[in-house]
LOFI-600047 format. One line per field, with one value per residue (C-alpha): x, y, z; residue number from 1. Coordinates in nm, 4 decimals. Example, Ala and Ser with C-alpha at 12.3 -4.5 7.8 and 13.67 -1.06 7.14 Angstrom:
BEGIN
xx <- 1.2300, 1.3670
yy <- -0.4500, -0.1060
zz <- 0.7800, 0.7140
n <- 1, 2
***
This chain:
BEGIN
xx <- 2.1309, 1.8984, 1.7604, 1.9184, 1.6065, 1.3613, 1.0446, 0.8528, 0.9734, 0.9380, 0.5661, 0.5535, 0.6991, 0.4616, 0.1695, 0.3174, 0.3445, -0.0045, -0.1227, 0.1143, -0.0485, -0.4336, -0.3939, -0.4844, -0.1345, -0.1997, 0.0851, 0.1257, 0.2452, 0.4607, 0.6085, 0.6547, 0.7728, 1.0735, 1.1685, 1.2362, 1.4197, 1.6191, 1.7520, 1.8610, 2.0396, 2.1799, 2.2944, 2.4653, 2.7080, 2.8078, 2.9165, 3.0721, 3.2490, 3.3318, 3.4866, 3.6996, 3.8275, 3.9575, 4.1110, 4.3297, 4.4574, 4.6413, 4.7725, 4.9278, 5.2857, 5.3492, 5.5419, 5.8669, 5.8755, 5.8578, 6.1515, 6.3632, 6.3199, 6.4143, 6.7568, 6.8388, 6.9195
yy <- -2.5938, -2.8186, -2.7081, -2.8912, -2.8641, -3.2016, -3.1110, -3.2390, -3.0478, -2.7044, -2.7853, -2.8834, -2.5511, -2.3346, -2.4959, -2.4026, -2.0902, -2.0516, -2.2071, -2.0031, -1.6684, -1.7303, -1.8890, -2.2006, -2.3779, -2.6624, -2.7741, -3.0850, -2.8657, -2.6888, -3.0053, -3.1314, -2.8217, -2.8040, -3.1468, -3.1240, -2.7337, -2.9416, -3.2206, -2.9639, -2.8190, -3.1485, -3.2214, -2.9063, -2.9126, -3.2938, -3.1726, -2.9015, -3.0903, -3.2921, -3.0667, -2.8509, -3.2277, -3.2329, -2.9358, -3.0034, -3.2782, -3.0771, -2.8172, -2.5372, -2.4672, -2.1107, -1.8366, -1.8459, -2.2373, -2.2093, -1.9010, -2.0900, -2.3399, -2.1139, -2.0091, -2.3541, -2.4093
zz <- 1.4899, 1.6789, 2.0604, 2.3779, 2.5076, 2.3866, 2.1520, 2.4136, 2.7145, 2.5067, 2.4637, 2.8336, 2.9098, 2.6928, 2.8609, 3.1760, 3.0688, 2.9198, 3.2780, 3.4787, 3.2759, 3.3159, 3.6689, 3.6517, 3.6695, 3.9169, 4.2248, 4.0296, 3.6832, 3.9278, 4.0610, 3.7144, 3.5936, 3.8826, 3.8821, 3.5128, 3.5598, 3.7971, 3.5586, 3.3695, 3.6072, 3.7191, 3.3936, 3.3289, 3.7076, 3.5548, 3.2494, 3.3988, 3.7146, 3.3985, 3.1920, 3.4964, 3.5520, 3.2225, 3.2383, 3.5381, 3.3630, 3.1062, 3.3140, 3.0958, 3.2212, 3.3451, 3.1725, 3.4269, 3.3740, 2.9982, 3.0143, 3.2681, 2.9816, 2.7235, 2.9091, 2.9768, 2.6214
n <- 1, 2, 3, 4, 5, 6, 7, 8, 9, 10, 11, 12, 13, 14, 15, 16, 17, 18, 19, 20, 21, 22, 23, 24, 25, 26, 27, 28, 29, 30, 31, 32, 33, 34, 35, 36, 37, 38, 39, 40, 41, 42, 43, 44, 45, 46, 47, 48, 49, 50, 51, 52, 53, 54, 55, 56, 57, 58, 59, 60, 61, 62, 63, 64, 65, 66, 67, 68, 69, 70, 71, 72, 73
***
């Protein structure tokens, strides 16, 4: 199973990290660093506005209509 997250990002990330722990991470790495947690972020509320769309579309019918259905036959 492959990562969502690119090769390149998680090497971004661990630099970060390594930055972040001996205090040297600069306000441009932190700007970098958000503006890519952000697309992420992005990405994820589109697929999910996406997928609740989806959803609506096939609206599952509820129990009483399926047993009015039942007694109707």
């Amino acid at each position: 199973m492959t990562s969502p997250v690119p090769l390149e990002l998680q090497s971004k990330i661990a630099h970060w990290r390594a930055s972040a722990a001996d205090g040297t991470l600069t306000l441009e790495d932190m700007k970098e660093a958000i503006l890519h947690l952000r697309q992420g972020r992005v990405a994820a509320l589109t697929a999910s506005a996406a997928s609740k769309r989806k959803k609506a579309i096939t609206e599952i019918p509820s129990a009483e209509d399926m047993l009015a259905d039942l007694e109707g036959m």
